[in-house]
N, C-alpha and C positions, 0 to 999 in steps of 0.2 A: 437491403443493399446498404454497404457500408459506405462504398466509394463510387465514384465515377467510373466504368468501365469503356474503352475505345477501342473499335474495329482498329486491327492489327497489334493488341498489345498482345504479349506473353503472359497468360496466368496457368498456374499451378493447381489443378486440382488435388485434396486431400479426403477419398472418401472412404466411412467407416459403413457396418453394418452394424446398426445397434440392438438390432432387435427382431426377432422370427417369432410371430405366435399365430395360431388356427382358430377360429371360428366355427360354427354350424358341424360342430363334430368332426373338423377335417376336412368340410368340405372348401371352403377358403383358408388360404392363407396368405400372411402379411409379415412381406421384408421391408424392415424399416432402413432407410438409409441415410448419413447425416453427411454433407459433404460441404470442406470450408476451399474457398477459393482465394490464393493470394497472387498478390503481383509484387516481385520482387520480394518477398518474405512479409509485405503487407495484406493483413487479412481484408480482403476486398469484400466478400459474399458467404454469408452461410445458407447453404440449402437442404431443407430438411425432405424428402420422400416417402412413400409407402406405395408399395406394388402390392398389388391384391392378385393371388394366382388362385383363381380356380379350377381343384382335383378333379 
């Protein structure tokens, strides 16, 4: 965390997928998700993800 965050401000999220790759032959797979959070054009939060979905 970059900044201070306050119940009832306005922030922006901005999220990318960076990245899809499998495992165990296909039987998982992994979306990677990078997401930057600003308030008012100021970058507050970067959050990085992986969902693991198993086939």
């Amino acid at each position: 965390m970059r900044a201070t965050v306050h119940a009832g401000e306005k922030l922006d999220f901005d999220g990318v997928i960076t990245d899809i790759y499998d495992k165990k032959n296909g039987a998982l797979q992994f979306v990677v998700k990078d997401v930057k959070v600003l308030r008012q054009g100021e970058l507050v939060c970067d959050v990085h993800s992986v969902m693991v979905i198993r086939a």
